[in-house]
C-alpha angles and dihedrals in degrees: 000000000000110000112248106203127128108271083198098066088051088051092044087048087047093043085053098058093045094063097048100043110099085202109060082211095059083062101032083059093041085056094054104040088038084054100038096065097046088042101035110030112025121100116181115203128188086269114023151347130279122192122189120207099254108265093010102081092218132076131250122211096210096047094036085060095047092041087056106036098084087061089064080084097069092034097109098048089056127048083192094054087048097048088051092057088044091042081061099048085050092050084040091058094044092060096036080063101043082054134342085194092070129094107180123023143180135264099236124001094280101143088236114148145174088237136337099261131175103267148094092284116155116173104290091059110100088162136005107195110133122222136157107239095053076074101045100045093061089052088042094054102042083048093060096039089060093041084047095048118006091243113165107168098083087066098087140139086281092059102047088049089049088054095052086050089055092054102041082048098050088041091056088048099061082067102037094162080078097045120115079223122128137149138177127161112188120201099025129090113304092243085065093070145051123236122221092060096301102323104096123232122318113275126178124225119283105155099254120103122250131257128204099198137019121243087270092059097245129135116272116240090199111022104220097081104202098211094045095058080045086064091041094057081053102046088043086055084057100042083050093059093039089048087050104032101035112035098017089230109154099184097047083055089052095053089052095048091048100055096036087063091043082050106043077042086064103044091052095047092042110013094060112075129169113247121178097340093315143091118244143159118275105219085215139004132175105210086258107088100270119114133168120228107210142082137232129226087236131097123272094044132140098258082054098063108105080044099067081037098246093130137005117265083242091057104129093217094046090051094043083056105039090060082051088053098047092047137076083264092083100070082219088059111117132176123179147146099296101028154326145234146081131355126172134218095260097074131043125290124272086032114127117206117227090215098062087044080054094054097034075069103041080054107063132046106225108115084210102059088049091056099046092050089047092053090046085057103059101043090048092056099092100243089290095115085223132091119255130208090245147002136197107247085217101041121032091194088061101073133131130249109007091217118046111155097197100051085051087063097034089070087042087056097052089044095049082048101049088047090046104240112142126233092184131012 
């Protein structure tokens, strides 16, 4: 269906950047990556809304909530905008309930899939990796909606079933030797499977929850992600309010609360590590002593965490750990000709992502760093006007995926930030 919002709030929003950017290419490609998602990847159905990822035809949980979340700011000013956003967070639920294993799913239950894995898959199932934060961004997104608009509706039966199903997930995960899940995918890169038929590698209990695969869809070394059950302390504080504030339901508060404490205990017993004289934040550790120090482009990461408000940007851990991050010491570190930050794994060496320039940004307080990264990202684009995956940090014209919704907003998001309009209060 044909999506029904006022053109007029998007150009008041745009308008409004243009006058404020002291560089006319921060709002010519704010014009272009605030109009691409609404116009390229949004579906609206009689019921709900469906947003595929840019040039994958599914949908993921965790980039459909990121792809919708600068509109929050103009929210208010559309009941159409608004009822897009809600419209996601009711699909989201929808598909958190068919299967909270799943990362990407389909529009309608065409069978259709990224690859025939060994798994519990059934037709709605593009993907079945599970990672934590493609729980956490649908509650995230449905919180500040409601903080943004005071929005209620979207908090149905569905959605309190869909809570309960979060934190029995997460619970069985804290002991993932008795979970039902398995994947293994043959043929395909080693990071896109998990070894031990299926299970992953051993891991001991540490009070945070598993997770299969990492926010860039590749494969844990060591299964208990740091920044993901970062996220998770933070989704469970909102599930804990909604729970309260919402349905009135004591005891539902009370689980979140539990396991977000069990969780935040075990970040900070086996999530802190000394480096060098100093503490800083592990990327993964397995409740055996082992532990990675790195970090991913992808969100949730660690440089991301006063982002997702898990910790203050003068947190002396979190700043210990952000110069290892952006330093050689993080093996996805890259510095070239043309930039420098932070790649992942799931794209070649020397490619820096946008989106962890754009959170290198959302993450300090100096005006001054904002601008500079902002600048950095529109003369590496390679004259597309849009955000790529990745880009090699020696050549602009060399990036990955030409349409790459998340990355789009993700800038929006930065510039929104540096000229202090609020996507969410």
């Amino acid at each position: 269906m044909s999506i029904n919002y006022s053109k007029s709030v998007i150009e008041n929003i745009k308008k409004e950047v243009a006058e404020q950017s002291s560089n006319p290419r921060w709002s010519e490609v704010f014009s272009n990556c605030f109009d691409n998602t609404l116009e390229t990847t949004v579906r609206t159905t009689a019921d709900d809304t469906f947003v595929i990822t840019g040039d994958i035809p599914a949908m993921w949980l965790r980039d459909s909530s990121a792809q919708m979340k600068p509109y929050l700011t103009v929210a208010n000013e559309d009941e159409k905008i608004k009822q897009l956003i809600r419209g996601l967070v009711d699909r989201q639920v929808k598909c958190i309930l068919i299967d909270p294993y799943a990362n990407a799913f389909n529009e309608t239950e065409n069978g259709h899939c990224y690859h025939q894995d060994i798994t519990e898959m059934n037709g709605w199932i593009w993907e079945r990796k599970y990672e934590v934060d493609s729980l956490c961004y649908p509650i995230e997104l449905a919180y500040l909606l409601w903080k943004k608009t005071g929005e209620t509706t979207h908090f149905t039966n569905e959605f309190k079933r869909a809570i309960e199903t979060i934190i029995g997930v997460f619970k069985t995960e804290q002991y993932h030797e008795n979970s039902p899940y398995r994947f293994e995918r043959f043929d395909e890169r080693p990071e896109d499977t998990l070894s031990n038929n299926g299970l992953g590698e051993p891991c001991g209990y540490t009070g945070m929850t598993w997770s299969g695969f990492r926010p860039s869809d590749d494969r844990c070394t060591y299964n208990y992600l740091i920044p993901a059950n970062m996220f998770a302390v933070v989704v469970l504080t909102y599930l804990e309010e909604i729970s309260k504030e919402i349905y009135d339901d004591k005891q539902l508060a009370e689980k979140a609360n539990q396991l977000k404490k069990e969780i935040n205990q075990g970040i900070t017993k086996w999530g802190i590590v000394e480096h060098l004289g100093k503490k800083v934040y592990a990327y993964e550790v397995d409740g055996l002593g082992n532990y990675l120090l790195m970090d991913d482009a992808n969100v949730p990461s660690l440089l991301a965490a006063p982002y997702l408000v898990y910790c203050a940007i003068d947190d002396t851990v979190y700043q210990n750990t952000r110069a290892l991050i952006l330093s050689a010491e993080n093996p996805y570190y890259y510095e070239g000709t043309e930039l420098k930050g932070v790649g992942s794994e799931h794209t070649p060496k020397e490619y820096v992502w946008p989106i962890a320039l754009c959170i290198e940004g959302l993450t300090t307080d100096e005006q001054s760093e904002k601008a500079e990264l902002l600048n950095t990202l529109v003369q590496t684009d390679a004259g597309t006007n849009h955000m790529h995956e990745g880009i090699n940090v020696n050549d602009s014209a060399q990036y990955t995926r030409e349409w790459f919704s998340w990355a789009n907003m993700m800038f929006c998001t930065l510039l929104l930030d540096y000229l202090k309009i609020k996507v969410a209060d």
